[in-house]
C-alpha positions as semicolon CSV with decimal commas, in nm:
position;residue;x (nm);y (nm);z (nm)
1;X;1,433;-0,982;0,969
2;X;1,540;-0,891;1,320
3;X;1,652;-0,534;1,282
4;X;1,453;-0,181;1,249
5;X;1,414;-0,020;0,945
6;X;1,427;0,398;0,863
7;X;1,069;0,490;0,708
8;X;1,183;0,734;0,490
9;X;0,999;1,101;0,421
10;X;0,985;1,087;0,011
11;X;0,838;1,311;-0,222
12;X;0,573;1,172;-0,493
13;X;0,399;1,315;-0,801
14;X;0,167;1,612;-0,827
15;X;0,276;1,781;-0,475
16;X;0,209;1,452;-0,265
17;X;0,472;1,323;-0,034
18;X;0,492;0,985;0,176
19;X;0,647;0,990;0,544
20;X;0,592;0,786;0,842
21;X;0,295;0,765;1,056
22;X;0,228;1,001;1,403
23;X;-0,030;1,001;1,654
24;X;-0,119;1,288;1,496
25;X;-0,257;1,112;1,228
26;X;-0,586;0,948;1,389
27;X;-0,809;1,170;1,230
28;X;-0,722;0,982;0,903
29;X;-0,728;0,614;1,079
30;X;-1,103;0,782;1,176
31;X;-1,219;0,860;0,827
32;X;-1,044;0,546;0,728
33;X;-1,231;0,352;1,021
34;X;-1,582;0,465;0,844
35;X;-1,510;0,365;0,502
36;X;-1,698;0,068;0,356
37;X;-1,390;-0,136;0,186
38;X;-1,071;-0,066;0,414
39;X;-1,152;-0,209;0,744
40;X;-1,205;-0,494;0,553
41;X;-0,921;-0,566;0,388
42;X;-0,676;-0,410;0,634
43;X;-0,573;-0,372;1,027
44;X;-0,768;-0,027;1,026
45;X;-1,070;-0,080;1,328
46;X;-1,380;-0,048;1,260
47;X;-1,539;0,058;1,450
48;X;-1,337;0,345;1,537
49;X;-1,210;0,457;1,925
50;X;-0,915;0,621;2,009
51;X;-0,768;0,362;2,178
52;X;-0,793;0,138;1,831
53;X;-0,635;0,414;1,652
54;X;-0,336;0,434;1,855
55;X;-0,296;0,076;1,853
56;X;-0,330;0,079;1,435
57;X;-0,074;0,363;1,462
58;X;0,194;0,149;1,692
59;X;0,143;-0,155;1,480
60;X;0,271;0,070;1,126
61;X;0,537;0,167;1,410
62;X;0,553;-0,228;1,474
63;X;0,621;-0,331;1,132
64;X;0,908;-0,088;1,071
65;X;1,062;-0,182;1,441
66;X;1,075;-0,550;1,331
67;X;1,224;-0,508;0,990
68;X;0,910;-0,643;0,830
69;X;0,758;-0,356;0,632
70;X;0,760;0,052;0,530
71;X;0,417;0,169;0,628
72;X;0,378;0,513;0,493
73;X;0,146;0,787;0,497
74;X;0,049;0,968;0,181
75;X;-0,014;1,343;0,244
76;X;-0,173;1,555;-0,055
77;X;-0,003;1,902;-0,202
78;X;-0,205;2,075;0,094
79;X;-0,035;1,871;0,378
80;X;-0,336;1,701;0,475
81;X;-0,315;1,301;0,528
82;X;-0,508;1,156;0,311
83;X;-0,389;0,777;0,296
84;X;-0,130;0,478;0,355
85;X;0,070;0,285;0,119
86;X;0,290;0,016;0,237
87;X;0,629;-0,199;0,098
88;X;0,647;-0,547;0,327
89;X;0,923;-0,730;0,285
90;X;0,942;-1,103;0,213
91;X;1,150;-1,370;0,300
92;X;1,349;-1,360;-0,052
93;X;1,574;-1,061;-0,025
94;X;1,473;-0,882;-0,400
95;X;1,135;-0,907;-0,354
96;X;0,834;-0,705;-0,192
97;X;0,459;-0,659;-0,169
98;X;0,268;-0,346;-0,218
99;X;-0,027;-0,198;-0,125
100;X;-0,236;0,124;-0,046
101;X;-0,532;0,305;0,022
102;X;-0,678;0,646;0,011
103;X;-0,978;0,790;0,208
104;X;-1,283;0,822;-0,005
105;X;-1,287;1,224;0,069
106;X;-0,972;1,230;-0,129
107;X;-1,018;0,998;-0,388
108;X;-0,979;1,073;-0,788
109;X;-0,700;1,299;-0,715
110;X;-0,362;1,078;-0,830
111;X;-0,297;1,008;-0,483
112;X;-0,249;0,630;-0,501
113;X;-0,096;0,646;-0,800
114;X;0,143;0,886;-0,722
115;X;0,199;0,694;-0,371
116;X;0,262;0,394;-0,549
117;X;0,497;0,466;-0,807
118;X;0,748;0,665;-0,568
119;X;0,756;0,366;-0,326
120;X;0,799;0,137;-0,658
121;X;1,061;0,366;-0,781
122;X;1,241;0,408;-0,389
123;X;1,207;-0,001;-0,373
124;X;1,448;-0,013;-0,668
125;X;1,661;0,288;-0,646
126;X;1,751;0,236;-0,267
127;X;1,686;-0,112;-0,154
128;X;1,755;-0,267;-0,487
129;X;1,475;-0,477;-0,461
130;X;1,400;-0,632;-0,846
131;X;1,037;-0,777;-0,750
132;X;0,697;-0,605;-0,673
133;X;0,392;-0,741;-0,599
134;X;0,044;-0,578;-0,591
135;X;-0,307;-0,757;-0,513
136;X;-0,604;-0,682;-0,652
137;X;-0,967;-0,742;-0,619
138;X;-1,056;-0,789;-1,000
139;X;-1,396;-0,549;-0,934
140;X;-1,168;-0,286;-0,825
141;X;-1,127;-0,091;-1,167
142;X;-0,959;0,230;-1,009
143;X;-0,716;0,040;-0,804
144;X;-0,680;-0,209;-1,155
145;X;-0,584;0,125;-1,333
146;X;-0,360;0,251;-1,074
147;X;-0,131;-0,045;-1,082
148;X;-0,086;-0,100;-1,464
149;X;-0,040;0,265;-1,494
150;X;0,243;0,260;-1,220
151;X;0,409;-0,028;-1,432
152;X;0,288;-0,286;-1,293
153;X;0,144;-0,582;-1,542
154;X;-0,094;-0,847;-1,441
155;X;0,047;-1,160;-1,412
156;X;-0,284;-1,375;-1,313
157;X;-0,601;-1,463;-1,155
158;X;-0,568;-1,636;-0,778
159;X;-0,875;-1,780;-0,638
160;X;-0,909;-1,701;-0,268
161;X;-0,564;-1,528;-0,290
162;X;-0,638;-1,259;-0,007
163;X;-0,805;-1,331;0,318
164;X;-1,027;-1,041;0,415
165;X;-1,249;-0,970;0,752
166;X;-1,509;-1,087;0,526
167;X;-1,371;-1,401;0,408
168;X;-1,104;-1,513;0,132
169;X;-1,153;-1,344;-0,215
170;X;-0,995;-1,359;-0,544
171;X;-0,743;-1,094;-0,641
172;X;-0,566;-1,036;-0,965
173;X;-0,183;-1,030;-0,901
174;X;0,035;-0,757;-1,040
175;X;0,345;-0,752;-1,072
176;X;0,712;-0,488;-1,164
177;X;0,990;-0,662;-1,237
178;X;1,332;-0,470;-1,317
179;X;1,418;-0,756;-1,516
180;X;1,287;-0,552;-1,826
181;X;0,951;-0,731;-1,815
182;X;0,751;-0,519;-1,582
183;X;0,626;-0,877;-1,500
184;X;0,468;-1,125;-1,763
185;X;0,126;-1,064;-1,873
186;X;-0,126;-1,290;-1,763
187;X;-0,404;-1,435;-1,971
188;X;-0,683;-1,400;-1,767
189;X;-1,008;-1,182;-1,853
């Protein structure tokens, strides 16, 4: 894609709302920064310096500039940022990827689910896009219960599907079609 794309504010379940990021955000790249999991599976730096947090800011700022993704932040009922969830666009123009994470001090509260079913639900309604896809690390049982209870179905097991700062691991892939099929259920355990 070679032109910007408008991150959208948009509301989400149970008070929470999505909007792009600010500088004003690095506190939550910070708490991010310290968590165990999500330096290692996305562009957050660990470890954390200010400098690295306004470069992790830019780059969401990046994606949107060159048409190659939504990066949002989720903010809870209170107004406090508590997360990211993301829509990246592929080359085949119906379909998507998904993803998100919330900081552990706000975990267990519906905020990735509620993050992920508005973008879901904003992917089709707006950009009529008729494919979603979601990765996920088969130990993960929250994140596992988040996505099939945003629609999403699991398709399939793919050895070393995601590469990670600690390597290549399996994920599960999910998937929400609008074809009626909320994707096809896989048969793996």
């Amino acid at each position: 894609m070679d032109h910007a794309l408008d991150v959208p504010d948009l509301a989400a379940g149970g008070g929470f709302t999505l909007r792009p990021w600010r500088l004003t955000d690095l506190p939550l790249v910070r708490e991010a920064s310290e968590d165990a999991y999500i330096p290692l599976i996305t562009t957050v730096p660990a470890p954390y310096s200010e400098a690295e947090g306004v470069a992790f800011v830019e780059r969401q700022w990046g994606r949107a500039s060159t048409g190659t993704g939504y990066p949002f932040v989720i903010v809870d009922p209170g107004g406090r940022p508590v997360g990211n969830a993301g829509l990246w666009l592929r080359p085949e123009p119906d379909r998507a990827s998904v993803g998100y994470w919330v900081v552990e001090s706000a975990r267990g509260r519906g905020a990735a689910l509620a993050a992920l079913r508005s973008v879901a639900d904003w992917a089709r309604r707006d950009l009529a896009l008729t494919r979603l896809e979601l990765h996920v690390e088969p130990w993960n049982t929250a994140s596992v219960r988040t996505a099939e209870r945003a629609g999403f179905r699991r398709e399939r097991l793919v050895r070393d599907g995601v590469r990670t700062a600690a390597g290549y691991r399996d994920v599960f892939l999910y998937a929400r079609s609008d074809d009626g099929t909320r994707g096809t259920p896989g048969t793996d355990p």
